[in-house]
C-alpha positions in Angstrom: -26.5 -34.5 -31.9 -26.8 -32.0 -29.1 -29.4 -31.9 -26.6 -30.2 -28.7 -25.5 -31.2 -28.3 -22.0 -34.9 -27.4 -21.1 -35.1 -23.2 -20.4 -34.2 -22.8 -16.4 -32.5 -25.8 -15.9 -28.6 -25.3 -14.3 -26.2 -26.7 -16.0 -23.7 -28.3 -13.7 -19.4 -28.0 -14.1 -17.3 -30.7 -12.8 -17.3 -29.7 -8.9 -13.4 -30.5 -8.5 -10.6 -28.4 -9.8 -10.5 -29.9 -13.5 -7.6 -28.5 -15.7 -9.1 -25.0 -17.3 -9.5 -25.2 -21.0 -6.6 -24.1 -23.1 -9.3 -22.4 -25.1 -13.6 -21.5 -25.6 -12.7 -19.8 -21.8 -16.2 -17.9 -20.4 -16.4 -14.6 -21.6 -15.8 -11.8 -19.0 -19.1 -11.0 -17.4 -20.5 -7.5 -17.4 -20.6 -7.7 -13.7 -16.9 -7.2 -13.4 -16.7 -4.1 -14.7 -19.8 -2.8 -13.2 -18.5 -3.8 -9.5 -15.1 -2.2 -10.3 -16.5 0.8 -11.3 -18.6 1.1 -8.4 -15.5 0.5 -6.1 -13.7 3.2 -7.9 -16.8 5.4 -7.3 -16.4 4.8 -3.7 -12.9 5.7 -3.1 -13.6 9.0 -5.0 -16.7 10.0 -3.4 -14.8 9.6 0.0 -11.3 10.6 -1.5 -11.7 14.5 0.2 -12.9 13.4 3.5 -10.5 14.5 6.8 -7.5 15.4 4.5 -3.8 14.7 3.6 -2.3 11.6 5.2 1.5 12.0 6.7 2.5 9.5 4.4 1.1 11.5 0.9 2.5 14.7 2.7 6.2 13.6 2.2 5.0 11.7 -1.3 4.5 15.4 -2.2 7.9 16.6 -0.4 9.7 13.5 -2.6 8.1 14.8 -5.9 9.8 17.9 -5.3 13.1 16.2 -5.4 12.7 13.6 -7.6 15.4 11.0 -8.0 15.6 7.3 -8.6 15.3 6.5 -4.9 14.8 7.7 -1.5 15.7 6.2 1.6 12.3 4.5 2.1 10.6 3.8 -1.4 11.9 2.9 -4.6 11.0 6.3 -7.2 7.6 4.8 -8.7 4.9 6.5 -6.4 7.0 10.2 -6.3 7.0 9.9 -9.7 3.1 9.6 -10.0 2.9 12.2 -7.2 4.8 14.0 -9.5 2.2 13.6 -12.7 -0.4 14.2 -10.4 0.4 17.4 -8.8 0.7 19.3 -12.1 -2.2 17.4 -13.6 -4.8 17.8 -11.1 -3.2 20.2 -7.8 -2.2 18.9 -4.8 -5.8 18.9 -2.6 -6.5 15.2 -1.7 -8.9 14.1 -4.2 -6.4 15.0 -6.8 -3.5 12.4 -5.2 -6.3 9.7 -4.7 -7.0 9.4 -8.0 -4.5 6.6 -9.3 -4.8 4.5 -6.1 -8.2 4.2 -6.4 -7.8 3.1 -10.7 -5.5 1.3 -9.3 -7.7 -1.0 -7.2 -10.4 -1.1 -9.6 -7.9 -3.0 -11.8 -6.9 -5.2 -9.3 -10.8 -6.0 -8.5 -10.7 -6.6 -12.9 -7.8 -9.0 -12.8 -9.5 -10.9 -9.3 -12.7 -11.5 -12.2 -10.1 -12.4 -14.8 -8.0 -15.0 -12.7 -11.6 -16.7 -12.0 -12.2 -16.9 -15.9 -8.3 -18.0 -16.2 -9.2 -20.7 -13.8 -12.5 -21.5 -15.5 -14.8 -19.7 -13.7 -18.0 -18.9 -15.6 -19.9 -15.7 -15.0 -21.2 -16.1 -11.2 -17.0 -17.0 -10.3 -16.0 -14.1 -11.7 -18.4 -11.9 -10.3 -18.0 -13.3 -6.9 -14.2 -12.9 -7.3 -14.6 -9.4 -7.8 -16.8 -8.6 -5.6 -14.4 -10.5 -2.7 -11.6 -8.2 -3.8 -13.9 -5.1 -3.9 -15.3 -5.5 -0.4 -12.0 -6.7 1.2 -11.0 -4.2 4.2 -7.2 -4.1 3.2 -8.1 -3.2 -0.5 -10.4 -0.3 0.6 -8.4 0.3 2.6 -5.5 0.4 0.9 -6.7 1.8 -2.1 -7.7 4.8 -0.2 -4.3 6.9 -0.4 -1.6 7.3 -2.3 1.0 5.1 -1.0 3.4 1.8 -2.2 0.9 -0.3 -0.8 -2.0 0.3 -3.7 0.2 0.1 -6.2 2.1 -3.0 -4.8 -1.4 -4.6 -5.1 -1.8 -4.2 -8.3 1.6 -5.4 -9.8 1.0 -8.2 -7.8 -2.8 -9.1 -8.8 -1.0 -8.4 -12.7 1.4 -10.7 -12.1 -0.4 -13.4 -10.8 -2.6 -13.2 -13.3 -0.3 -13.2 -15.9 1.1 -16.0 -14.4 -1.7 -18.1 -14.3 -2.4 -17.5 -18.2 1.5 -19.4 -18.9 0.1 -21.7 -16.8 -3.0 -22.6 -18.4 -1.7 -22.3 -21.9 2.4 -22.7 -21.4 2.6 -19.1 -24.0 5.9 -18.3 -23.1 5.7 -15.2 -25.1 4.2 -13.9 -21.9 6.7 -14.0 -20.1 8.8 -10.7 -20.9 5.3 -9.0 -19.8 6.0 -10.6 -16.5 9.6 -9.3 -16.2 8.1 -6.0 -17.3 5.2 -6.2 -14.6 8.3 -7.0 -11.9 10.6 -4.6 -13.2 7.9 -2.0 -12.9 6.5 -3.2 -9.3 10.0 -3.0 -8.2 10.4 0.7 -8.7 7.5 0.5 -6.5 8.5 -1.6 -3.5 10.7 -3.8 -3.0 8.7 -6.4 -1.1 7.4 -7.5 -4.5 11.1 -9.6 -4.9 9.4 -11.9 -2.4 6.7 -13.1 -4.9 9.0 -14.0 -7.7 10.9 -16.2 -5.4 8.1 -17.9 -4.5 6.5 -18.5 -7.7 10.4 -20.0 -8.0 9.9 -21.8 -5.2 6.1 -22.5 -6.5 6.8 -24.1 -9.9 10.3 -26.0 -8.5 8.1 -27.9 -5.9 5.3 -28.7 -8.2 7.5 -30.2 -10.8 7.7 -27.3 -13.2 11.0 -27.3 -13.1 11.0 -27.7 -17.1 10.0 -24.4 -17.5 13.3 -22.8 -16.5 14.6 -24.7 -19.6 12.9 -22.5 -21.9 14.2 -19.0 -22.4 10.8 -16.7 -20.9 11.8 -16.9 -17.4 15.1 -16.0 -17.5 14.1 -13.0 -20.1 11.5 -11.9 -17.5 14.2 -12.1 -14.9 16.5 -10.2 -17.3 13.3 -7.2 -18.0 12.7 -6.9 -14.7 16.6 -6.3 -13.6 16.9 -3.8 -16.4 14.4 -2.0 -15.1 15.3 -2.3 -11.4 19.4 -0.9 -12.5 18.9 2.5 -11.7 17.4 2.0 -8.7 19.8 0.0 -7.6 22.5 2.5 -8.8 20.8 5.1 -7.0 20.9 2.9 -3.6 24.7 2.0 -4.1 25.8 6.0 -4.4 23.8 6.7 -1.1 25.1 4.3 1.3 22.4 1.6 0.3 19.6 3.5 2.2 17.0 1.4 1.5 18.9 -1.6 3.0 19.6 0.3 5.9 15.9 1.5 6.2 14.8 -2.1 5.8 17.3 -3.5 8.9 15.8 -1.0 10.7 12.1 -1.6 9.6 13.1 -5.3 10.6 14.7 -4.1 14.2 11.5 -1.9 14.8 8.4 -5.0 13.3 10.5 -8.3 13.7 9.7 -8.7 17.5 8.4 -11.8 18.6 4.8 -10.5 19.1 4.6 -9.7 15.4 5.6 -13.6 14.6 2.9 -14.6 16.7 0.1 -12.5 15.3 0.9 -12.6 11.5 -1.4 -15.0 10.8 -3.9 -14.1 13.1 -3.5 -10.6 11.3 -4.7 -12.0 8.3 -8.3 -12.0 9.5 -8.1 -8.2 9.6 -6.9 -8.2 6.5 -8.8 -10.2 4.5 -11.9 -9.5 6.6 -14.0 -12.1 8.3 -16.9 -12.8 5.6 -14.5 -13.9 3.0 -12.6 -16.2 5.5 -14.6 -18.7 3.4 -13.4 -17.8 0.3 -9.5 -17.5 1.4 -9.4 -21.0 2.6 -11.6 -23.0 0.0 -10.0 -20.6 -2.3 -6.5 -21.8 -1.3 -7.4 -25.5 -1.5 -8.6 -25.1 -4.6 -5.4 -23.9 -5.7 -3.7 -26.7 -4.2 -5.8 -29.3 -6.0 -5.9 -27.4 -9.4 -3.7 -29.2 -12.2 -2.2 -26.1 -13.4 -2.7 -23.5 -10.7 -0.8 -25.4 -7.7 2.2 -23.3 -7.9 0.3 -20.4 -7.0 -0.8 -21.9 -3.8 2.2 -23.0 -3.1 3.5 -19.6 -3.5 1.1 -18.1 -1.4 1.9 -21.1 1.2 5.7 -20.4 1.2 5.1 -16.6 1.4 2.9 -17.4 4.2 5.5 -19.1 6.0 8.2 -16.6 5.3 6.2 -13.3 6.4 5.3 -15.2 9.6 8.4 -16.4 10.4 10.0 -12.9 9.7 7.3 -10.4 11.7 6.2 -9.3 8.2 3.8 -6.6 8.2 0.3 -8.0 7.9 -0.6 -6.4 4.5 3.0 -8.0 3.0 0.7 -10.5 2.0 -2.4 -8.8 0.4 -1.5 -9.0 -2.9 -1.7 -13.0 -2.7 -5.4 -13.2 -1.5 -6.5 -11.8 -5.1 -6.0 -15.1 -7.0 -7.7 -16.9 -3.8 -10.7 -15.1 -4.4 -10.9 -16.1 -7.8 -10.3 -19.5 -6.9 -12.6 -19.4 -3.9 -15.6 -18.0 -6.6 -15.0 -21.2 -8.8 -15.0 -23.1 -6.0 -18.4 -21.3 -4.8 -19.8 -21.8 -8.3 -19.2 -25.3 -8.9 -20.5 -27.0 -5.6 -22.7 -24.0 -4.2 -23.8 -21.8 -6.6 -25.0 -23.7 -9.3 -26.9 -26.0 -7.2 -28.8 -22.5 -6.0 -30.0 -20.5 -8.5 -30.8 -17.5 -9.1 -30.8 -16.6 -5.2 -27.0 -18.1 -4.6 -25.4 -15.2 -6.0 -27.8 -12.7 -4.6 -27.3 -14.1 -1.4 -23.4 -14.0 -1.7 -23.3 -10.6 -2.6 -25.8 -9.4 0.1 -23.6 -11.0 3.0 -20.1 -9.3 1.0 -21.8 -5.9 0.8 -23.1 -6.2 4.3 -19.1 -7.0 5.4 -18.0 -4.3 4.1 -20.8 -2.1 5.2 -20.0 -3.2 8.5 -16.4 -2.7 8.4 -16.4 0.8 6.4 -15.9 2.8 9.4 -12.6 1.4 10.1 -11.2 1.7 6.5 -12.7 4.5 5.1 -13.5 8.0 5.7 -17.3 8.0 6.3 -18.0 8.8 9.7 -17.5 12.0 11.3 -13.9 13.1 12.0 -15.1 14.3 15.4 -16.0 10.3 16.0 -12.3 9.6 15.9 -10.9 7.3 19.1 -9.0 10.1 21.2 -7.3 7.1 22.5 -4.3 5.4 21.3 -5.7 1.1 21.5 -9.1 2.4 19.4 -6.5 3.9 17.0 -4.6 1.0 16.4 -7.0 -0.9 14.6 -6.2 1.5 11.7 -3.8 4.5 12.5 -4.1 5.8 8.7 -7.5 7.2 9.4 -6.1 9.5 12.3 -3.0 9.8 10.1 -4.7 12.0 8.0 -6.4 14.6 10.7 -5.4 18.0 11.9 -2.3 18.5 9.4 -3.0 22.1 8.6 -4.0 23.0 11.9 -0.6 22.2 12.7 0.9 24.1 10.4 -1.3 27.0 11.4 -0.3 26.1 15.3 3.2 26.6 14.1 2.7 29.8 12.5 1.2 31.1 15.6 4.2 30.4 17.8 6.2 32.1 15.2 4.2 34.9 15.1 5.8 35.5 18.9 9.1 36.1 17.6 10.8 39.1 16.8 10.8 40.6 12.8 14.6 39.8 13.1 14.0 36.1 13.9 11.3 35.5 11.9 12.9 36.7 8.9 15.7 34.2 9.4 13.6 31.3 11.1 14.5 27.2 10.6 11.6 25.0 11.4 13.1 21.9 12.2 11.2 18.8 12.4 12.0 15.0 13.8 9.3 13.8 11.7 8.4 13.5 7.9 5.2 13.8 7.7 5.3 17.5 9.9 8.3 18.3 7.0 5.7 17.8 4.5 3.2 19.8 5.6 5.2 22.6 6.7 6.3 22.6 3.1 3.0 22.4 1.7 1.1 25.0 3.5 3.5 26.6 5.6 4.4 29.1 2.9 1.1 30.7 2.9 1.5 31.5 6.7 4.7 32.7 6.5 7.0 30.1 7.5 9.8 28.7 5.6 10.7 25.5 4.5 11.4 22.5 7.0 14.3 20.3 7.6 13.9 17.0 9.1 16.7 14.4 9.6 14.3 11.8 8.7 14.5 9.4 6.2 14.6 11.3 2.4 14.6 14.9 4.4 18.1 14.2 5.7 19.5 13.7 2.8 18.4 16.8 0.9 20.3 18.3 4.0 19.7 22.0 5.6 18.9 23.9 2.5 18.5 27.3 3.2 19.0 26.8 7.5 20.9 29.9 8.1 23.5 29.6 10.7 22.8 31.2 13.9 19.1 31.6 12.9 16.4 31.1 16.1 14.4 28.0 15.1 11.2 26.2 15.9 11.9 22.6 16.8 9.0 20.0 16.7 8.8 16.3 18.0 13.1 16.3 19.2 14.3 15.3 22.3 15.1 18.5 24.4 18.6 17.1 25.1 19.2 16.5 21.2 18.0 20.0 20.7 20.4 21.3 23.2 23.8 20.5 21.5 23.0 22.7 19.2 21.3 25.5 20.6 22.2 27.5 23.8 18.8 27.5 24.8 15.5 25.7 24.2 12.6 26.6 25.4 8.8 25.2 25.7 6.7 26.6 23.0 3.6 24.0 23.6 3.0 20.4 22.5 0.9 19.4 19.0 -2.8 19.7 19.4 -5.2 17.7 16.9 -8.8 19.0 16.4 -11.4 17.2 19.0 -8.4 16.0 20.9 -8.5 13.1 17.9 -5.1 10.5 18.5 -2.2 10.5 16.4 0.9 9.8 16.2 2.0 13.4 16.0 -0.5 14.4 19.4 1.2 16.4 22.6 4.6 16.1 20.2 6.5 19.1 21.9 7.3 22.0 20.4 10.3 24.1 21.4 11.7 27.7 20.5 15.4 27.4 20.2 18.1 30.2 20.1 21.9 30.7 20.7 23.3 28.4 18.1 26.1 26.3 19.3 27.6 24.8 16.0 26.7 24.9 12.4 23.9 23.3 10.0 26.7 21.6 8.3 28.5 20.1 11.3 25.4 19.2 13.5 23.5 17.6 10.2 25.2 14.2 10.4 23.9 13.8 13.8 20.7 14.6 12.7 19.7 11.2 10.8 17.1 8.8 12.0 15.7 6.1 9.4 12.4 4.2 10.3 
């Protein structure tokens, strides 16, 4: 006979990290839907705030010349540039659209790794709610780049994974070679998370699993997929090799080994600190989930030991906020009610409050540091000020030339970012097309650079400048509105004339990756 429990009274779970039902999971709370769609609301209602970042200004340059890989990114996010641009325009709002779906399914699957771990309603909510108020998500999620995306193959996959786990259907596993395949067109970082569920499973004694067939045929989907990327890379000098030695040269100095970890503070933000660590070793003591915090602990070690970017690791901290909310419900929350919950979300909300200024676009842009340390904390903020002034600040100098020179002018850029926006908005204001040595620009070469033709040089040494022109003058140095830092700031700009050598032979010279 069942005895049903007296209206009110809390029902209490096992407090350790039992083995998840195979079947009869919770269902999917409300609540996870309702805080995704408010952080999707967010990011759209802040999405046309300051403007284009350097970053989605070359996205846009890469859409233009699509291909199956560019020097620093696998095809994946020109591609959506691509859909987006002749869907919606290219204005800010209209490029920030998938990012920002994009994290709202991530904060979906952070509810739905709770449930997979057997989280009832309060986990899941608390899960999402972590990934929803989480500074590098916001953050992230923000712009167009490889970084949204990347979090959301990664949150898939994990999740995915964790459902094999809990039920060993190995007829998931092709959606996990799909999910890879896909996040690899992406970013190739994501390589780094299949080894270590590899690594995960092999050093929790699931080794049987690589008897079956799934993993290998996930393996096998996800190469397919990755082939003509990889094709791409071997017919141009394995750029993105050559971009990642010297992405390794520029981050993998023994200052970035040392504050990896420390980084992850930033990233994850300090309220959920809680939640990362009791989230972790509840993974670690979970019958079926171990190899996913084994994962995360050998990924951990890896990125540390390599000067990893801090965000490398973002994607992980999804799953330990789901675990961290089961953990929360079973020995805090349920002992608590109704308030518990409230209270949690109160003191996430108030984090993210508290840290919004520094990941999103809500203050003023005039409130901007000016100085390069206040920048630091996030550069993509400042990244995405004063782009078409600079365009029109180009335009002016040119408007100092003769008819004759104008007619024939190269604008010639060390920088991608000033490429891209030349070649957004520069047409309006009369200048042409940009060519930039860096990364992608180079090698779409000096289309349309007419030989002998005066140009306007931005952000180049003088003394490069000068083996190919006869003379190079000062034309002024790139201003940002209210003075605002950036990369791009007191970048000088320089009239050149007297061409010593050609487009064709001076263009090899012309390459810089980073």
């Amino acid at each position: 006979m069942t005895v049903q429990a007296p209206p009110g009274t809390v029902v209490s779970r096992p407090a350790g990290p039992s083995r998840p039902p195979t079947r009869g999971l919770e269902p999917v709370t409300r609540a996870v839907w309702v805080v995704a769609g408010l952080f999707v609301a967010l990011e759209l209602a802040v999405s046309a705030r300051y403007g284009l970042h350097r970053d989605e200004l070359y996205f846009l340059a890469c859409a233009r010349h699509l291909a199956w890989g560019y020097v620093d990114q696998p095809p994946l996010v020109p591609a959506l540039a691509w859909v987006q641009v002749h869907a919606f325009g290219t204005s800010a709002p209209a490029l920030r659209v998938v990012p920002a779906l994009a994290g709202g399914a991530a904060v979906v699957f952070s509810g739905l790794m709770a449930r997979e771990l057997g989280g009832a309603r309060r986990a899941q909510t608390l899960a999402a709610l972590a990934a929803a108020t989480s500074p590098q998500v916001l953050g992230a999620c923000h712009l167009l780049s490889t970084a949204a995306i990347d979090q959301f193959f990664w949150a898939a996959i994990t999740l995915v994974v964790l459902r094999i786990l809990r039920t060993e259907d190995h007829r998931l596993w092709p959606l996990v070679g799909l999910l890879f395949g896909l996040g690899l067109l992406n970013k190739w970082n994501i390589a780094f998370l299949a080894v270590g569920l590899v690594v995960g499973l092999l050093a929790t004694g699931r080794a049987r699993m690589f008897g079956s067939s799934g993993p290998w045929l996930a393996g096998a989907v996800a190469l397919l997929l990755w082939v003509p990327n990889l094709v791409w890379n071997a017919g141009h000098d394995w750029a993105e090799v050559s971009m990642l030695h010297s992405l390794h040269q520029e981050n993998g100095s023994l200052g970035n080994v040392l504050s990896f970890i420390p980084a992850q503070l930033v990233v994850v933000g300090p309220v959920l600190i809680v939640l990362w660590i009791a989230g972790l070793r509840w993974l670690l003591r979970s019958t079926t989930a171990r190899p996913v915090g084994v994962t995360y602990l050998f990924l951990l070690a890896v990125f540390t030991v390599t000067g990893a970017k801090p965000y490398y690791l973002a994607g992980m901290y999804f799953v330990l906020f789901a675990a961290g909310g089961v953990w929360a419900e079973r020995r805090l929350l349920d002992k608590v009610p109704p308030k518990g919950l409230r209270g949690w979300t109160a003191l996430l909300v108030a984090g993210a409050v508290v840290a919004l200024p520094l990941t999103l676009p809500v203050i003023p842009e005039s409130w901007l540091p000016t100085g390069s340390w206040e920048s630091s904390i996030n550069k993509d903020l400042s990244a995405t000020v004063g782009w078409q002034q600079f365009v029109d600040q180009v335009a002016q100098i040119s408007h100092g030339l003769s008819p004759s020179e104008r007619r024939h002018l190269v604008v010639f850029t060390g920088d991608y970012g000033a490429a891209g926006a030349i070649d957004l908005w520069g047409p309006s204001v009369g200048l042409p097309h940009a060519i930039s040595g860096h990364n992608s620009y180079w090698w779409w070469g000096p289309a349309g650079a007419r030989n002998g033709a005066t140009a306007i040089a931005v952000d180049l040494p003088r003394s490069y400048l000068q083996t190919i022109y006869a003379q190079v003058l000062p034309a002024g140095a790139v201003a940002t509105p209210g003075n605002v830092w950036s990369e791009e700031r007191d970048d000088p700009i320089w009239i050149c004339r007297g061409q010593r050598t050609t487009w064709a032979a001076a263009w090899p010279s012309a390459k810089h990756y980073g």
